[in-house]
N, C-alpha and C positions, 0 to 999 in steps of 0.2 A: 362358584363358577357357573355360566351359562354357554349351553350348547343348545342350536336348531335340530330338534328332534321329531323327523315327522311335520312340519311344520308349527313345532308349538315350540316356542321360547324353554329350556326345562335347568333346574338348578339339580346340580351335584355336587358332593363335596369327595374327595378322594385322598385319603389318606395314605400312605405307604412309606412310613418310614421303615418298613421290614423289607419292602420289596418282595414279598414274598409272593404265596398264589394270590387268584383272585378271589376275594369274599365281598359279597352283594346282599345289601340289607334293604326291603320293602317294608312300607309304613304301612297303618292302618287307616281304614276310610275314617276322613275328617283330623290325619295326622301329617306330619310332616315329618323329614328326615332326621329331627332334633330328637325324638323318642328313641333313635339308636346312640346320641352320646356318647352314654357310658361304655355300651358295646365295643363302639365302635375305639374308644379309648385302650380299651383291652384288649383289642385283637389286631391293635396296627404294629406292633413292634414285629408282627410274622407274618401277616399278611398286607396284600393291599385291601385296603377297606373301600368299597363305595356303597354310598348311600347317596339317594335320591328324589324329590321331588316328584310325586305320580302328576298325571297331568288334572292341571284344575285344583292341587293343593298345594299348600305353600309358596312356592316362588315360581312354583311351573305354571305356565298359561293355562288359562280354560279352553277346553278343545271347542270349537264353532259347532261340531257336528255328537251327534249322541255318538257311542265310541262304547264298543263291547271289551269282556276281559283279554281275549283273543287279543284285538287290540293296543289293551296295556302289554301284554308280553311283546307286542314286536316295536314298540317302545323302549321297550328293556334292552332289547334286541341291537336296535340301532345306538342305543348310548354304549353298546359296550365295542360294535363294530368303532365309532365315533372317539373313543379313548383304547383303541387298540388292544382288548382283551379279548382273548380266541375263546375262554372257558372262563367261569366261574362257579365259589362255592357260591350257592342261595340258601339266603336266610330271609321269608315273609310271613309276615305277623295279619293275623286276620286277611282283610281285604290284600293284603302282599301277600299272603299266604295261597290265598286263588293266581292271581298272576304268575307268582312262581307255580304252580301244580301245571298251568298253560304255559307258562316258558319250559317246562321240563316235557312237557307232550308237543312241542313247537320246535322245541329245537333241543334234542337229546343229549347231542353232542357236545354241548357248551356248558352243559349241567355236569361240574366235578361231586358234587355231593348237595342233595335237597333238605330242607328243614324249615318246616311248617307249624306255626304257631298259633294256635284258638282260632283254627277256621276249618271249612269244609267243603267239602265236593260237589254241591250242589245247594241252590235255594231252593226247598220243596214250593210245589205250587199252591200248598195255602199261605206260604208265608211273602207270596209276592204282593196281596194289598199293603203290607207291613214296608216295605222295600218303598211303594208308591206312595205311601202316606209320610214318610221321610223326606222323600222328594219335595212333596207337596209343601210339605212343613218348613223345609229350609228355604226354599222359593216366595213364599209368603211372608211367614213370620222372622227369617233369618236366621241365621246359625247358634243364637245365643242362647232362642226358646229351645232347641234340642241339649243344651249342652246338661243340665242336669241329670237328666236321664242315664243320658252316655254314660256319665261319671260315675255313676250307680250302676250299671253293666261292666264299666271297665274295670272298676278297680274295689275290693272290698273294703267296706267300712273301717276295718279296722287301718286296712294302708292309709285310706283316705288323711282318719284323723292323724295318723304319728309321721306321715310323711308329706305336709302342704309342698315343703320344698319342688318334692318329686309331680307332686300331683296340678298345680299351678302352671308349666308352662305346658301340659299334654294338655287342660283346659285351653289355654292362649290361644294352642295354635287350632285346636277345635273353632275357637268363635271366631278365628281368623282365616278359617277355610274362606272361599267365594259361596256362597248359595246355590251357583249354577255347576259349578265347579264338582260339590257335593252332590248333588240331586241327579248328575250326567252318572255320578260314580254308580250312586245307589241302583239307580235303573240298570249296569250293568252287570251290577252284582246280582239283582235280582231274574236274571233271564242265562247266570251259569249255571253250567250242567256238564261237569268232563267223571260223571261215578261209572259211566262205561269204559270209561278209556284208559284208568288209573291202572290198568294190568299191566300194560305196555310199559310202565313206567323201570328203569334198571339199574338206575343210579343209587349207591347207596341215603337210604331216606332216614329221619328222623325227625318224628310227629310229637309236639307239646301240648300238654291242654291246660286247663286250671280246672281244677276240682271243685270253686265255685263259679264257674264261668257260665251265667245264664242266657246270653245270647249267642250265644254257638256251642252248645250241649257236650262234655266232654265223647259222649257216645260217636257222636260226627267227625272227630278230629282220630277216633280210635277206628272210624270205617276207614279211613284215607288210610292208616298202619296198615290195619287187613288185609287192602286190596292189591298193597304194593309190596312184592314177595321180597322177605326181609327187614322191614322196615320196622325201626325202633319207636316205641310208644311210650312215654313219660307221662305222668300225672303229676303236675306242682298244685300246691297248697297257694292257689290264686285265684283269681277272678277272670277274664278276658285276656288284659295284655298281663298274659305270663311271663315273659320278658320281663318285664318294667318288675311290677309287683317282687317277683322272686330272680332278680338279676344276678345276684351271687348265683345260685342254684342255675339258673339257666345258662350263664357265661361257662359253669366248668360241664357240665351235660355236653355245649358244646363245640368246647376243647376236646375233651375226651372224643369225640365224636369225629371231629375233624382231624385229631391228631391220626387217629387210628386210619383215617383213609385220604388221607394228603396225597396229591401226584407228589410233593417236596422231596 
């Protein structure tokens, strides 16, 4: 499905054969809503499932204008006003992972329960040429000279070799990002900063990391537990996208998780 969101063309898909609450799944930079699948397969007989298209990947338009995380939360914002949901739980993985921590400091009240996966509360400022040289890199040479890399951050060797199945269409839709699309992302990942504000935060949380995840240090994803009074901290046996990698482990973490604190 396509809906005008903000003025950008954006793809959602929404499942609900539960009819139940709302559950809202964010992708990672350079991902599309296809990385939530299997998830998303598991949790529509109770809930309503959305998943979505950030802008500039996968089927959502590229925004004209550079576009901060702020932002993408009121993005978020307007597809849920746009499909009639007053609240939702949030579930963001990396770069969804930022979005959702700004949709839950943006808009409190619509946040039923948060859950953040291998990301973090800020890009320190030596790691902004890192952020810039991504940009530069996708804009230039295209999306397909980064994909290697990625795939050696995202997911460990060992997933890599015994799971092509799994690992082949998170590549796809990697090289199928836009360049501009990607490069708008990175520069606004790379200029967030909400590690002051995560106190405020009230809603029940729960924080994943992967135990080999070398581009967002599990340390980073255990500050955001810390700061938010309460808030659950897992460690999986992964890389990046914990989710994907440890999907068994991560779907019942958050069932249990959700079970225990459903408005239902």
């Amino acid at each position: 499905m396509q809906v005008n969101i903000n003025g950008i063309e954006t793809r959602y898909v929404l499942s609900n054969e539960g009819g139940g609450p709302w559950l809202t799944f964010i992708h990672q930079l350079g991902g599309d809503l296809s990385v939530w699948d299997q998830l998303a397969g598991y949790f529509r007989d109770d809930y309503t499932v959305l998943r979505y298209d950030v802008r500039g990947h996968g089927e959502t338009a590229v925004s004209k204008e550079p576009f901060t995380i702020a932002d993408l939360a009121g993005d978020l914002a307007a597809l849920l006003d746009a499909l009639g949901a007053p609240s939702t739980h949030l579930v963001g993985m990396s770069m969804g992972g930022m979005i959702a921590q700004q949709f839950a400091l943006d808009h409190p009240s619509r946040v039923d329960t948060l859950t953040i996966a291998g990301s973090s509360a800020a890009n320190l400022p030596e790691a902004r040429p890192l952020w810039d040289q991504r940009a530069a890199s996708a804009r230039r040479d295209g999306m397909a000279s980064l994909a290697p890399a990625t795939l050696e951050r995202w997911l460990t060797p060992e997933f890599r070799r015994a799971h092509p199945e799994a690992v082949e269409p998170i590549r796809e839709a990697l090289v199928r990002t836009l360049p501009e699309g990607y490069a708008l992302a990175c520069e606004a990942l790379r200029d967030f900063d909400v590690r002051g504000k995560l106190g405020s935060i009230r809603c029940a949380t729960l924080v994943v990391a992967g135990r080999h995840d070398t581009g967002t240090a599990p340390a980073a994803s255990q500050a955001i537990a810390d700061a938010i009074e309460g808030a659950q901290f897992e460690l999986l046996d992964a890389a990046h996208l914990a989710p994907v990698e440890q999907s068994q482990r991560f779907a019942a973490l958050l069932e249990t998780f959700l079970e225990g604190r459903s408005n239902r």
